[in-house]
Backbone bond lengths (Angstrom), bond angles and torsions (degrees), N, CA, C in turn:
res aa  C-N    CA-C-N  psi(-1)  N-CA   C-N-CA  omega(-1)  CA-C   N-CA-C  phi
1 X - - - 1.450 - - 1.518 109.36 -
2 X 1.370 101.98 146.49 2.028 108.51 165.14 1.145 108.35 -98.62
3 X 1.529 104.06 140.83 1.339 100.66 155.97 1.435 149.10 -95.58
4 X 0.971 134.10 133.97 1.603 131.47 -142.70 1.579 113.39 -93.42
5 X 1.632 121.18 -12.26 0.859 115.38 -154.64 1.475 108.02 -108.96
6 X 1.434 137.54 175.30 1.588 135.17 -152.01 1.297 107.51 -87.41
7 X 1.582 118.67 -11.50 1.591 125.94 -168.26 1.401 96.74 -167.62
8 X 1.540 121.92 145.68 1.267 170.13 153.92 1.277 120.32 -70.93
9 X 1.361 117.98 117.17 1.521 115.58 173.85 1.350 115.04 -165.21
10 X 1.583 125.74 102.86 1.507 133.09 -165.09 1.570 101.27 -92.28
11 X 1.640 117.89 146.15 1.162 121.29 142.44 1.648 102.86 -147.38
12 X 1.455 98.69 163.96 1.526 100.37 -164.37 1.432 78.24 -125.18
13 X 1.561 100.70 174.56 1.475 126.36 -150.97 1.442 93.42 -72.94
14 X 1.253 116.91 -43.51 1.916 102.22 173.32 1.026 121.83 -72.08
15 X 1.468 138.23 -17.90 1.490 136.51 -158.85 1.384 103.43 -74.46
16 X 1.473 126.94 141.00 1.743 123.46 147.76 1.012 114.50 -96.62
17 X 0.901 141.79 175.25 1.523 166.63 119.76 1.359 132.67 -76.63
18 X 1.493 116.83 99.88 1.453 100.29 -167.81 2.004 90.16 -133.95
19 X 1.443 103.40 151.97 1.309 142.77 29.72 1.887 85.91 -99.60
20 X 1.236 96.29 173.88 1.345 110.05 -177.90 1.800 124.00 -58.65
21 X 1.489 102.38 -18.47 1.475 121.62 164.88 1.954 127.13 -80.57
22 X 1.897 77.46 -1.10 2.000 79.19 -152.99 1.804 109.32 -56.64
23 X 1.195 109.09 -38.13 1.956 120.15 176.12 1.588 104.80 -49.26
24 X 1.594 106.84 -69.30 1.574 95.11 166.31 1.169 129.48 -43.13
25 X 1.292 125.29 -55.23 1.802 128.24 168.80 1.231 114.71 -35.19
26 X 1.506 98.97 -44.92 2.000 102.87 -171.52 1.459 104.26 -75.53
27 X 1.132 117.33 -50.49 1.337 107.87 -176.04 1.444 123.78 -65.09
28 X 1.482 131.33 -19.30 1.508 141.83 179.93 1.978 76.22 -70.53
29 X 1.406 118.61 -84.93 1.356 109.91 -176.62 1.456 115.03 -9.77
30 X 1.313 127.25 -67.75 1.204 127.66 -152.22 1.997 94.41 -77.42
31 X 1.317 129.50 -44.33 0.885 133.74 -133.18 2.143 85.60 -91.25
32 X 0.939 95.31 -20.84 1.716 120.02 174.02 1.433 116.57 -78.21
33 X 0.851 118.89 3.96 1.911 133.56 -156.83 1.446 112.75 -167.06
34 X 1.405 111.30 57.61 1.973 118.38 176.80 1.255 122.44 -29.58
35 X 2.070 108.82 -35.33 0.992 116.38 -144.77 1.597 94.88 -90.01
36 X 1.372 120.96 -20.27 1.614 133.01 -148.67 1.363 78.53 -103.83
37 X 1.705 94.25 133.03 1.754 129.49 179.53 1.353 102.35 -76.58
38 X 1.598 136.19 -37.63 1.194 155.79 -143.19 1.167 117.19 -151.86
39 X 1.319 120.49 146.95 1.714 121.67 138.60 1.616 115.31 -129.16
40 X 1.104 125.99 168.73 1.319 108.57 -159.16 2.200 75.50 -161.82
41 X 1.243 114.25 161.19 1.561 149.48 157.29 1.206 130.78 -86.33
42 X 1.081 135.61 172.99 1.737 139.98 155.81 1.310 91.68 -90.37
43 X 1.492 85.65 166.78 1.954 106.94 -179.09 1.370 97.01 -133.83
44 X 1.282 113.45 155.82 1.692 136.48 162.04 1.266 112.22 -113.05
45 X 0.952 129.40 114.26 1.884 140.72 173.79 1.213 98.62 -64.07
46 X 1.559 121.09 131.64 1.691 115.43 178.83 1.440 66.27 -125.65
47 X 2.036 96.47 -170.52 1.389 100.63 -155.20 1.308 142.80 118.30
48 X 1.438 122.19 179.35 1.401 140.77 170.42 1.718 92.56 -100.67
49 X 1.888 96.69 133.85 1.572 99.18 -179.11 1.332 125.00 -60.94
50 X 0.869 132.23 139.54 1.880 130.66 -169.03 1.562 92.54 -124.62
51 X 1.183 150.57 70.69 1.316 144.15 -177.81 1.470 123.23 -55.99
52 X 1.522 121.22 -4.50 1.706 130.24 159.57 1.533 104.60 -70.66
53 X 1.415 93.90 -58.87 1.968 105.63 -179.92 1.635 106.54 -58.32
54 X 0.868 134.50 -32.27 1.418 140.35 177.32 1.066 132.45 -66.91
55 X 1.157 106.76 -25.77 1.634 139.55 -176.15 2.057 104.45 -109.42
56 X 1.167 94.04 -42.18 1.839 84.19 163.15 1.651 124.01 -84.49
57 X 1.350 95.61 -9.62 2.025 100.35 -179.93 1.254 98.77 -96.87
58 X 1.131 123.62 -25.02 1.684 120.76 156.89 1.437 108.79 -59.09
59 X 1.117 134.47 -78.71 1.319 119.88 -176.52 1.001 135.16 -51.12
60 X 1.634 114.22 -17.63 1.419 128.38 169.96 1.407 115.20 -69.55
61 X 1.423 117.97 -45.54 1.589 138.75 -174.60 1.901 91.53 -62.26
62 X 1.272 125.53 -54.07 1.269 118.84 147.61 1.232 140.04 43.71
63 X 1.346 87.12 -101.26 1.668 128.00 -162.83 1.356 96.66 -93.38
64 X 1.282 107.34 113.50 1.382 126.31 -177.82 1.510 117.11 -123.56
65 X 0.869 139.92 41.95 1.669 135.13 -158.93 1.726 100.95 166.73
66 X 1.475 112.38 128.98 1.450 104.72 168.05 1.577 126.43 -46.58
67 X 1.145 119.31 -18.61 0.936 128.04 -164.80 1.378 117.75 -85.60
68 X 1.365 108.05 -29.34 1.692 128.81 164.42 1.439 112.20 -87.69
69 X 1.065 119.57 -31.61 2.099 126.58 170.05 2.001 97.70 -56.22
70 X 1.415 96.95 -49.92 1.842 98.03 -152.62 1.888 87.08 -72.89
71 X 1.490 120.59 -22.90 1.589 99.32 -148.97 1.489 74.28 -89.66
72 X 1.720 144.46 -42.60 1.261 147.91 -163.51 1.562 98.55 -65.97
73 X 0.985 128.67 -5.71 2.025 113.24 168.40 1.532 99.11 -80.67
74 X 1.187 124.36 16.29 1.704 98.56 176.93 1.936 93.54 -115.63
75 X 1.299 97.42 -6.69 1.587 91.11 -175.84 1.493 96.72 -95.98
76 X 1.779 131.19 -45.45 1.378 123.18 169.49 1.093 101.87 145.41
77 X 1.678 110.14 128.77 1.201 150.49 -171.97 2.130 97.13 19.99
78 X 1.541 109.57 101.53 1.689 96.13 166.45 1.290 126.75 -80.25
79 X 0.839 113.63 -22.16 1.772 128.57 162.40 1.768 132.80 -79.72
80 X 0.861 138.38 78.67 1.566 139.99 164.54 1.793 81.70 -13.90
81 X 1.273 123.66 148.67 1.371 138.83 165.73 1.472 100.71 -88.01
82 X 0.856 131.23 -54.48 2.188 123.64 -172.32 1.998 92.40 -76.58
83 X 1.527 135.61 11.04 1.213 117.78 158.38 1.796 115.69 -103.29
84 X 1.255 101.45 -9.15 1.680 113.01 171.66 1.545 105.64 -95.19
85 X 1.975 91.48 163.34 1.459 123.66 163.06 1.492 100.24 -132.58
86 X 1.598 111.18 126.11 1.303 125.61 167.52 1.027 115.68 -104.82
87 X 1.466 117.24 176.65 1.602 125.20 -157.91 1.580 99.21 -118.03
């Protein structure tokens, strides 16, 4: 399937979102920045420890600046997908 609509935004049945404003925040971001395909958040791993996942949400938490997101797609995925909104 395509999707039809102007923006993209996954969460799955475990994910939160906090603070309770954070979607609005992201989206003023994105809606503030024509040029930016995305905006995306940090994540917190709740849970049982997964020390691979722990070690990639660290590097994800990271990347702070487009400029570190675009050079981090050649090392793998800089964004968690349920912490972004795409265009």
């Amino acid at each position: 399937a395509q999707a039809r609509a102007p923006l993209l935004a996954q969460m799955e049945s475990d994910d939160e979102r906090r603070p309770a404003d954070a979607f609005a925040r992201m989206l003023a971001a994105l809606q503030a920045q024509p040029t930016w395909d995305a905006v995306s958040c940090q994540a917190e791993l709740v849970g049982w420890p997964r020390p691979g996942m722990e070690q990639y949400v660290a590097w994800q938490n990271s990347l702070l600046s487009p400029e570190q997101m675009a050079a981090g797609r050649f090392v793998e995925i800089p964004a968690l997908h349920q912490t972004a909104i795409f265009r």
